[in-house]
C-alpha positions as CSV (number, residue, x, y, z in Angstrom):
1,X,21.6,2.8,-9.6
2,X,23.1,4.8,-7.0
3,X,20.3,6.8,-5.0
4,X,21.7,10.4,-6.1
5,X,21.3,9.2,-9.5
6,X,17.8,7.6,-9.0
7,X,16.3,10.6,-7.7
8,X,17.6,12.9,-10.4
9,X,15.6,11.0,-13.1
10,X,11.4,11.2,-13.6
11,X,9.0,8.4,-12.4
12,X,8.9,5.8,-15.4
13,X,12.4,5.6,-15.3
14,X,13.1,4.9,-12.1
15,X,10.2,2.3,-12.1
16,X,11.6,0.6,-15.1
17,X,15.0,0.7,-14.0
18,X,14.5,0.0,-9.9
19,X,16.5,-2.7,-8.4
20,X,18.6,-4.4,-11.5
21,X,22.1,-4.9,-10.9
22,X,24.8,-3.8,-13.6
23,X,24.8,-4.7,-17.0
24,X,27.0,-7.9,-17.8
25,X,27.2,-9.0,-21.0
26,X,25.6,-12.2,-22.0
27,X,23.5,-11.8,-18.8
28,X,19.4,-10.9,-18.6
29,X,18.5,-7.3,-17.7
30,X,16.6,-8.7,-14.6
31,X,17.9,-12.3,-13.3
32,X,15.3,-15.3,-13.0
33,X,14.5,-16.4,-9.6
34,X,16.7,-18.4,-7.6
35,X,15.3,-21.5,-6.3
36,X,17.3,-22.6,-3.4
37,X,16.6,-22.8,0.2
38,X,20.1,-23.9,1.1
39,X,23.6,-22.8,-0.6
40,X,27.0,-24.2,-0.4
41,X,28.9,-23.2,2.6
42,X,32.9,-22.8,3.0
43,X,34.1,-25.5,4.5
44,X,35.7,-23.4,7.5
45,X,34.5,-20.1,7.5
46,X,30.3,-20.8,6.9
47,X,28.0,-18.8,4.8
48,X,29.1,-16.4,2.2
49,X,26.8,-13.5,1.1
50,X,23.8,-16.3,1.3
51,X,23.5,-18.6,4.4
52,X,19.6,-20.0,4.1
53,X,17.1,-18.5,2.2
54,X,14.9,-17.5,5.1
55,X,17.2,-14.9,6.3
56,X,19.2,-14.0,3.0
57,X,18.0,-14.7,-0.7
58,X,19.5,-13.0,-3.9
59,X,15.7,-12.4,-5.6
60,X,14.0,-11.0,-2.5
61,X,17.3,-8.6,-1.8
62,X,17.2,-7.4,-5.3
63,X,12.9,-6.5,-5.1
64,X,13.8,-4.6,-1.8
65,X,16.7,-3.1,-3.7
66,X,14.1,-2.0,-6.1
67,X,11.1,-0.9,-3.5
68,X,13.9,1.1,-1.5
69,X,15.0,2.5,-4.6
70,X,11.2,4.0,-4.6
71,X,10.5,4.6,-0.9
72,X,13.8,6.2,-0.1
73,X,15.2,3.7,2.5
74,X,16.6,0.6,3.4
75,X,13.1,-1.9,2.6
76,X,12.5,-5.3,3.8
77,X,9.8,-7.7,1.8
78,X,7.2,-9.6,3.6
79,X,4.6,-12.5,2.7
80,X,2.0,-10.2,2.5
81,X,0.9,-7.1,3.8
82,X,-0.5,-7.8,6.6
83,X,2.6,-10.1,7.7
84,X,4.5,-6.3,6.8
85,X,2.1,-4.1,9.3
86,X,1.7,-7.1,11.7
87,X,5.6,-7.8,12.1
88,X,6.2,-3.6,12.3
89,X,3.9,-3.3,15.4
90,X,5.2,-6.3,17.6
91,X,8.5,-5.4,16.5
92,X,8.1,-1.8,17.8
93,X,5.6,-2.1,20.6
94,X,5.8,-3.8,24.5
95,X,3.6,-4.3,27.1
96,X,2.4,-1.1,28.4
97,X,3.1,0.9,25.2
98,X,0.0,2.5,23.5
99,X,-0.6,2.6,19.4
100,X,-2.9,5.0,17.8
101,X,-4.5,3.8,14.7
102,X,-6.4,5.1,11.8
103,X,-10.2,4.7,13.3
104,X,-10.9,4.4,9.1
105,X,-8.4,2.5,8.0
106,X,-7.7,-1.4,6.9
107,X,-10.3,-2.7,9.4
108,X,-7.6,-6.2,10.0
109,X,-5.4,-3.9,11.3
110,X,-7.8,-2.7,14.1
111,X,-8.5,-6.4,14.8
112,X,-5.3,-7.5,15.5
113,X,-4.5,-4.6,17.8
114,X,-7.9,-5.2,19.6
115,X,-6.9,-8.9,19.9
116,X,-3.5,-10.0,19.8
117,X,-1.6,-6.2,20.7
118,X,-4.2,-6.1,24.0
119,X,-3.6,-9.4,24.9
120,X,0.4,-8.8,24.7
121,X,-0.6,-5.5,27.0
122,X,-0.5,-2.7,24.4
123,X,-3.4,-0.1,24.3
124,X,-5.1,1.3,21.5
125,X,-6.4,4.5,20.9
126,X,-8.4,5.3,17.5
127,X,-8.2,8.5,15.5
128,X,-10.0,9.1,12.1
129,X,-7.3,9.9,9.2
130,X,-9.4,13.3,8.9
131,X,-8.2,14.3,12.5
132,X,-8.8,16.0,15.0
133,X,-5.6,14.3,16.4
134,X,-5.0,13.9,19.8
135,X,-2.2,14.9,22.0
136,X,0.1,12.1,21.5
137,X,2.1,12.0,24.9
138,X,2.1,8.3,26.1
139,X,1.9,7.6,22.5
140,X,4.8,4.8,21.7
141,X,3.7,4.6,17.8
142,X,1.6,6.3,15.7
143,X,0.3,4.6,12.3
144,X,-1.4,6.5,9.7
145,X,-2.8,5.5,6.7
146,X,-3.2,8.4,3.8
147,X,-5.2,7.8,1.8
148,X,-7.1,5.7,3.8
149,X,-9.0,2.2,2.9
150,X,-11.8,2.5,1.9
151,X,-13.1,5.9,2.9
152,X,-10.0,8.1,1.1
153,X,-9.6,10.7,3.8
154,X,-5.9,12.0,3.8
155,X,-4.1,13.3,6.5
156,X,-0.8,15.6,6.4
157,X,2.2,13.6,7.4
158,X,4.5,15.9,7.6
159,X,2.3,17.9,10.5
160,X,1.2,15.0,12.1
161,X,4.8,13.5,12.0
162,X,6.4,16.8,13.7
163,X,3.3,16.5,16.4
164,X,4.2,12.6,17.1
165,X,8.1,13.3,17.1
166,X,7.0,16.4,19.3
167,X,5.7,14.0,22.0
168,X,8.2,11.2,21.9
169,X,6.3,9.0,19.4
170,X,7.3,7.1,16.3
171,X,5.1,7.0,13.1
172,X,4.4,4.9,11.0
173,X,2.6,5.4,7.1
174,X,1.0,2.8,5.6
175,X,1.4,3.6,1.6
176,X,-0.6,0.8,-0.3
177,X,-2.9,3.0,-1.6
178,X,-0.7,6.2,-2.9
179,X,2.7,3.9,-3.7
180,X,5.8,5.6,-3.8
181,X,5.0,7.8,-7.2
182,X,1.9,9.3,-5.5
183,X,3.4,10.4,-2.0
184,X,6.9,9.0,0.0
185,X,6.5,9.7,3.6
186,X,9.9,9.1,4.8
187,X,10.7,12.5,3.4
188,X,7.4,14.1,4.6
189,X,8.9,13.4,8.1
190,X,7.7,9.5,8.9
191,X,10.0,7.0,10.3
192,X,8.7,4.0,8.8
193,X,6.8,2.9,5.4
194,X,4.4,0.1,5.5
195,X,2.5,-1.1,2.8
196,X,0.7,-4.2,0.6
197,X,2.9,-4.9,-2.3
198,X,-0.2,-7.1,-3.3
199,X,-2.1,-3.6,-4.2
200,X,-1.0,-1.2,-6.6
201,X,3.0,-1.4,-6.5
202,X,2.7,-5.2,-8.6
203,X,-0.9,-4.3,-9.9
204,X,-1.4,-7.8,-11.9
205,X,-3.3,-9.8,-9.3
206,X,-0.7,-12.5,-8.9
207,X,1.1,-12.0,-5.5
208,X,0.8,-11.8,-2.2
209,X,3.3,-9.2,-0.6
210,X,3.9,-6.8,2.1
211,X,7.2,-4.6,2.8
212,X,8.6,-2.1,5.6
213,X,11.1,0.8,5.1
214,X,13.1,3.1,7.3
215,X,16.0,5.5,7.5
216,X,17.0,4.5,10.8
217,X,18.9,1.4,10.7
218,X,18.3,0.2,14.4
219,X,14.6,0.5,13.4
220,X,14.8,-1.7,10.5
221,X,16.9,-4.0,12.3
222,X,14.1,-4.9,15.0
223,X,11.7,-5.7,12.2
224,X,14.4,-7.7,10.5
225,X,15.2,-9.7,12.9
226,X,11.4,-10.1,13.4
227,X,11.5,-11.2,10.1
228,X,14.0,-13.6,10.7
229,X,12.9,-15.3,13.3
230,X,9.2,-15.7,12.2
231,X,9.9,-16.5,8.4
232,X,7.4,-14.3,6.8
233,X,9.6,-14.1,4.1
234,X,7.9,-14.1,0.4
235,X,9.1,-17.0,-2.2
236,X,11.4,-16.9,-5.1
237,X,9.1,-16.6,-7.5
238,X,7.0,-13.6,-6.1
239,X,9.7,-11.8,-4.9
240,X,10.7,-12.0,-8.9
241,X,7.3,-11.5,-10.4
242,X,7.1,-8.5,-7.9
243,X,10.3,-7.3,-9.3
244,X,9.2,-7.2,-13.0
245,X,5.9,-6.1,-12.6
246,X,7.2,-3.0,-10.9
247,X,9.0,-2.0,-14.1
248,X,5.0,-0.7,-15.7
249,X,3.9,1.0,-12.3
250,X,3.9,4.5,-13.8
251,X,2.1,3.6,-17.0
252,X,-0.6,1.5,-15.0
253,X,-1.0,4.5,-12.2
254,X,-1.1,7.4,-15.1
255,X,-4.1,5.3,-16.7
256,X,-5.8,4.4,-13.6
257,X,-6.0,8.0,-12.4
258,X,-7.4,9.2,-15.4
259,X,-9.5,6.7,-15.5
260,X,-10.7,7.6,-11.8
261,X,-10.6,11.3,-12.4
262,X,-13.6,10.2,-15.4
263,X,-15.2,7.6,-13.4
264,X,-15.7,10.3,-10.4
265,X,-16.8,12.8,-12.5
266,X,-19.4,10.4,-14.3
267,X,-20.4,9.7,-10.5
268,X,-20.9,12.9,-9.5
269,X,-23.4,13.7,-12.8
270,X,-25.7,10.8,-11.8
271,X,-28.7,11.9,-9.1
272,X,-28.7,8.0,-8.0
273,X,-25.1,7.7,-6.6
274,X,-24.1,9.4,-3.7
275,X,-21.1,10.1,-1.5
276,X,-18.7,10.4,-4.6
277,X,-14.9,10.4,-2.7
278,X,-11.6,10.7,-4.7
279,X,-9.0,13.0,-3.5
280,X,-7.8,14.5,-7.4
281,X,-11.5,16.0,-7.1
282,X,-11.4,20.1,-6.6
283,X,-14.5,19.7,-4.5
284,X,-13.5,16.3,-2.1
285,X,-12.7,17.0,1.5
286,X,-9.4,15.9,1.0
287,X,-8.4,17.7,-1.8
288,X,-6.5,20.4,-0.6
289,X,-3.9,18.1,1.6
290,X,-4.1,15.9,-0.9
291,X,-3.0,18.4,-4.0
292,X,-0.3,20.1,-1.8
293,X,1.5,16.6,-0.5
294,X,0.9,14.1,-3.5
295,X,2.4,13.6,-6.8
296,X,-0.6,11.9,-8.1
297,X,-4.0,10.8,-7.1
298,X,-4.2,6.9,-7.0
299,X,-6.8,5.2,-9.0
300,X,-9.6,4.5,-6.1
301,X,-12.8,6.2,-5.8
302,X,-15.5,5.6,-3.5
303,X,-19.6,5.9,-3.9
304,X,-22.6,4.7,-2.2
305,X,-25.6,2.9,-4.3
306,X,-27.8,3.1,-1.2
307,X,-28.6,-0.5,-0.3
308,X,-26.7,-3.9,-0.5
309,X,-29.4,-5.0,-3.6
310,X,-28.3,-2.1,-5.7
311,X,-25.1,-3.2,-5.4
312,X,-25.3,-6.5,-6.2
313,X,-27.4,-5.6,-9.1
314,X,-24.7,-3.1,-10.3
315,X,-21.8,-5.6,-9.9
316,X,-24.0,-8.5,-11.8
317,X,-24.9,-6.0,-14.7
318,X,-21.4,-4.7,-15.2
319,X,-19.4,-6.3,-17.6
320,X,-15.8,-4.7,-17.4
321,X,-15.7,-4.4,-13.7
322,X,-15.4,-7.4,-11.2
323,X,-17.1,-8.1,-8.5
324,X,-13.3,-8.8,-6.2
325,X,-11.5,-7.2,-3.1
326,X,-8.4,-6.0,-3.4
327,X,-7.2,-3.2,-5.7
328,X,-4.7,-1.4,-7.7
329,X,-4.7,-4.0,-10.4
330,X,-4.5,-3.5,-13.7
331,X,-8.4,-5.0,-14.5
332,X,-11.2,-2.7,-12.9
333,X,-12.9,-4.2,-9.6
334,X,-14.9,-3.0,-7.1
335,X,-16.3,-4.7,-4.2
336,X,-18.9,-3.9,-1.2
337,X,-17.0,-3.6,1.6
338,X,-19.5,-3.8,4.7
339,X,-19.5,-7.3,4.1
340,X,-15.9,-7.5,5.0
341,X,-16.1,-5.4,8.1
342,X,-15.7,-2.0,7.4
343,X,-17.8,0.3,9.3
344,X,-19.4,1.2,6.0
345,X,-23.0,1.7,4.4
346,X,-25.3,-1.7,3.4
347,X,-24.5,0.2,0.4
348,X,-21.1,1.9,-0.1
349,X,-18.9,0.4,-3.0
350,X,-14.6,0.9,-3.4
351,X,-13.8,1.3,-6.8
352,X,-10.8,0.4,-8.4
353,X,-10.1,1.6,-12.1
354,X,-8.1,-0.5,-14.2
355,X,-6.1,0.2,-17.1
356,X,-9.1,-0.1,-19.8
357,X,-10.0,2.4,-22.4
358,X,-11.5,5.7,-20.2
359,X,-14.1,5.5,-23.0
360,X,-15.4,1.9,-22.8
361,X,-15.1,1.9,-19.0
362,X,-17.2,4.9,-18.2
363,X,-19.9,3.5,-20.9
364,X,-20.0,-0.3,-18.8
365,X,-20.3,1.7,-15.5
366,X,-23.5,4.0,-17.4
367,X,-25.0,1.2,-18.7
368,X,-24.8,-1.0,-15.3
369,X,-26.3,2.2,-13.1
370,X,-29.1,2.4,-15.9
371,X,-29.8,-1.4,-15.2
372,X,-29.6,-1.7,-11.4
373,X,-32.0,1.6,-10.6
């Protein structure tokens, strides 16, 4: 689809029809993968359209056809998201340069940049997604994460963006947990898109992937050829089960935030869970950012249980929600995340609703609360 046409139709069209080519007749509506690491050459004049399937492959182009499609810009595919984030920054960034980054954000993310960025010489500087935000001068990149993993703070791009840009910086969004239907930063004022395709965006559990987008071509072009010479490049049959799943993200996100809307509100009833977080709430901190530069609320909510034991005896009782990290996907899971390394609570949980009935969802979570107090 041409991108004038794309953005003239609603959500769950553009998600079913991202990234196929034209019809053909006697051809499938989405290709099968193409497994080939080498294709034929011409004799005399090299590579046609594909070379070597580390630098050009007909399945991955056509799932960034379809992620740009979404995002609003030129998108590259990575092995996973952190290969994405990690091939933006030392694609972007030098020795001397300084990188501020979410304080509350995807805690890898801060220990890459406190180990391999300040052994290349970059400096980091920390600022919660809540603000205040500093002066940025000196600032060579500035990465934000709205809403953020796992606390759910949101920022405002747009007037964070014009206070970077003010001072010379770049920034940078990371969108795993909103996806393209809940926000698209590149038109709130961002220069690049970052993001775990692994999350939400696929939402069946099966694949590893990461992805980058920008306007600016000479941007894109330093992480491509990042990309290229590293070979953090997803396979042929990811890149195609990425593709299809893609085609249900607007069915899976409309269920999963109403099924968080009812899970937080269930949360909020109950005199034994505490700290309640999800950004569609009227009464959550970031609420009003959140209403005013979202399309829809993602599917994540947030609660402590007050100690590690209560979690554990939560997770054990339930019978519809795993105990597994990760989220977005279309089976409910939840996981404790201080024992990953978030600067979290013994006993803070992030919750990750599914696409199962509202009705039998918020009666497992009521019956495992009643069995874990």
């Amino acid at each position: 689809m041409s991108s004038s046409f794309s953005d003239s139709l609603s959500d769950g069209t553009r998600s079913v029809h991202a990234g196929l080519p034209a019809p053909v007749v006697g051809e499938p509506f989405l290709p099968g993968p193409v497994f080939a690491a080498p294709y034929h050459l011409d004799p005399v004049t090299g590579p046609g359209e594909n070379g070597y399937a580390r630098t050009e492959h007909p399945t991955r182009r056509a799932l960034e056809a379809a992620i740009a499609s979404l995002e609003g810009a030129p998108t590259l595919v990575f092995a996973s998201g952190q290969a994405a984030i990690t091939a933006l920054l030392l694609a972007v960034l030098r020795a001397g340069d300084t990188v501020a980054l979410p304080a509350d954000g995807y805690f890898t993310v801060r220990a890459f940049a406190e180990g391999t960025l300040r052994d290349l010489g970059v400096k980091t500087i920390l600022v919660p997604t809540a603000g205040p935000y500093p002066n940025f001068t000196g600032v060579r990149l500035v990465l934000l994460e709205t809403p953020a993993n796992p606390g759910l703070d949101v920022c405002d791009v747009a007037a964070v963006s014009a206070a970077a840009h003010e001072a010379g910086a770049l920034v940078a969004v990371d969108n795993t947990t909103a996806t393209p239907l809940g926000q698209t930063p590149l038109a709130l004022g961002a220069d690049l898109v970052v993001a775990s395709g692994t999350k939400a965006l696929t939402g069946h559990s099966d694949v590893l992937l990461g992805y980058v987008s920008a306007g600016d071509p000479e941007l894109l072009a330093k992480v491509e050829t990042w990309r290229k010479q590293t070979g953090a490049v997803p396979g042929a049959f990811d890149s195609w089960l990425a593709h299809r799943s893609i085609a249900t993200l607007d069915l899976r996100l409309a269920r999963q935030s109403a099924n968080a809307a009812a899970v937080a509100e269930l949360l909020l009833s109950r005199s034994d869970v505490t700290g309640v977080r999800w950004p569609g709430l009227p009464g959550d901190p970031s609420y009003p950012v959140a209403s005013a530069q979202m399309r829809r609320v993602p599917g994540i909510v947030s609660f402590d249980l007050g100690s590690a034991e209560r979690a554990g005896r939560f997770l054990s009782a339930a019978k519809l929600v795993f105990a597994a990290t990760s989220f977005g996907g279309v089976h409910t899971t939840a996981d404790r995340r201080a024992q990953w390394g978030d600067d979290t609570s013994p006993g803070f949980l992030r919750f990750s609703c599914g696409i199962e009935d509202t009705v039998d969802l918020l009666a497992d979570i009521t019956a495992a609360l009643d069995a874990s107090s």
